[in-house]
N, C-alpha and C positions, 0 to 999 in steps of 0.2 A: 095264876101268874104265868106270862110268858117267857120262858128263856131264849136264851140263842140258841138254834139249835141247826144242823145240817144233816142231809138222807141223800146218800153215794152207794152205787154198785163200788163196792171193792176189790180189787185185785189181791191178791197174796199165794207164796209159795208154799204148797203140798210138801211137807218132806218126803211123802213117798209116790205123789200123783202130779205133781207139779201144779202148773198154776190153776190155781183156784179163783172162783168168784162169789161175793156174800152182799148181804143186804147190810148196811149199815147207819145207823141212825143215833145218832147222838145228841145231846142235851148240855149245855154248860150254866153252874149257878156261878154267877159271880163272885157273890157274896160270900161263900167259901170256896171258892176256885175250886169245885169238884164239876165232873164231869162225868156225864152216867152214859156209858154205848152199850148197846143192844146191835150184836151181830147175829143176824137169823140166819141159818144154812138153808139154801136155794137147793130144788128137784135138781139131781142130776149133777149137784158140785159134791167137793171132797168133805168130809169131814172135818166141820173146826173146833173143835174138840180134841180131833187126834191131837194135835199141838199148836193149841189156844196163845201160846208163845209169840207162833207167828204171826197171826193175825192181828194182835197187840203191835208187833214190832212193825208191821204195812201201816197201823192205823196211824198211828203217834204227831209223823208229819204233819198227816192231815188235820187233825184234831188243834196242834197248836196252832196253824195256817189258818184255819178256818172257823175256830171258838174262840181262841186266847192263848198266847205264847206262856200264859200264866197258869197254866192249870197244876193244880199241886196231888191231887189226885183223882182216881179214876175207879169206879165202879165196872165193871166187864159183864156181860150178861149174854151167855150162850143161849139162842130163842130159835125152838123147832117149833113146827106142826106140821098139818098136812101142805103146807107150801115145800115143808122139805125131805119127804119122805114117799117113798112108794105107795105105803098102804095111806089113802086119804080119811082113814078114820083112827090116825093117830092123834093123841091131845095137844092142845099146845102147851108148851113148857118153856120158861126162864129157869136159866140157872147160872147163880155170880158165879164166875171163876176165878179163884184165888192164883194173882201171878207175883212173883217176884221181880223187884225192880233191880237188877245187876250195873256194872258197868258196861255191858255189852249190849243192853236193853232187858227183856223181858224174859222171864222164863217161870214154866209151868210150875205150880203148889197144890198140885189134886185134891191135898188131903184138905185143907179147905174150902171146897166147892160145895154151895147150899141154893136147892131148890127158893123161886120165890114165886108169888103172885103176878098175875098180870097187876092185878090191883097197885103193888108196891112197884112196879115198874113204873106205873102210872102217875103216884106219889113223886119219883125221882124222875119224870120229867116234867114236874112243876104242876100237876092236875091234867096235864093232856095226855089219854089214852093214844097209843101207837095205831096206826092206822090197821087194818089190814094189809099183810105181807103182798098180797097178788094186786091189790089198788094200786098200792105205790109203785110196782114194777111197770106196771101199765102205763103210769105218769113218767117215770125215768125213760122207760125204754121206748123208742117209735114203734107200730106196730109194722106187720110187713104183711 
């Protein structure tokens, strides 16, 4: 099954490093207005993890703009490997990050964060495997 889906470099603010840049890719089912994003951290950006808050609160706009001003919920999935890290034989790893919905936007629930599969990643975005992190950058970005 295909969904809608959109793949954006994202901007968002470091609390301790300022702006930062991430890969992001999202998925929306209509059929239960959820919506699954997988933010991979990029060689040489900040940590989104340090506070997965913010990058929830950068995405939001975009997600209703660009899937569906309906979306009722949202899956969050923090995704390394060696696209984002020094040592290039680190694994790749998803992991949901549990946030809170406040009235001010979004804020961190650590104590609910649980490793997943690529497999179940793949699952929630409707049977299509995520590309390779470095293909797609390729494609987004011009080279020079």
């Amino acid at each position: 099954m295909s969904l809608p889906q959109i793949t954006r470099l994202l901007r968002w603010e470091h609390p301790l490093r300022g702006e930062a840049l991430s890969l992001l890719r999202a998925a929306y089912q209509p059929d239960t207005r959820q919506a699954t994003v997988v933010v991979s951290q990029l060689a040489d950006q900040h940590g989104v993890t340090y506070d997965f808050s913010r990058v929830a609160n950068a995405a939001w706009p975009l997600l209703r703009a660009e899937l569906s001003p309906d979306i009722r919920s949202i899956v969050w999935v923090a995704h390394f490997g060696d696209f984002s890290q020094h040592d290039p034989g680190g694994p790749e790893t998803f992991t949901v990050i549990s946030l809170k919905v406040t009235e001010n936007g979004y804020e961190d629930d650590d104590d609910s964060d649980r490793a997943i599969t690529a497999d179940e990643v793949t699952r929630l975005f409707g049977g299509q495997p995520l590309a390779p992190v470095p293909e797609v950058l390729a494609e987004l970005e011009p080279s020079t």
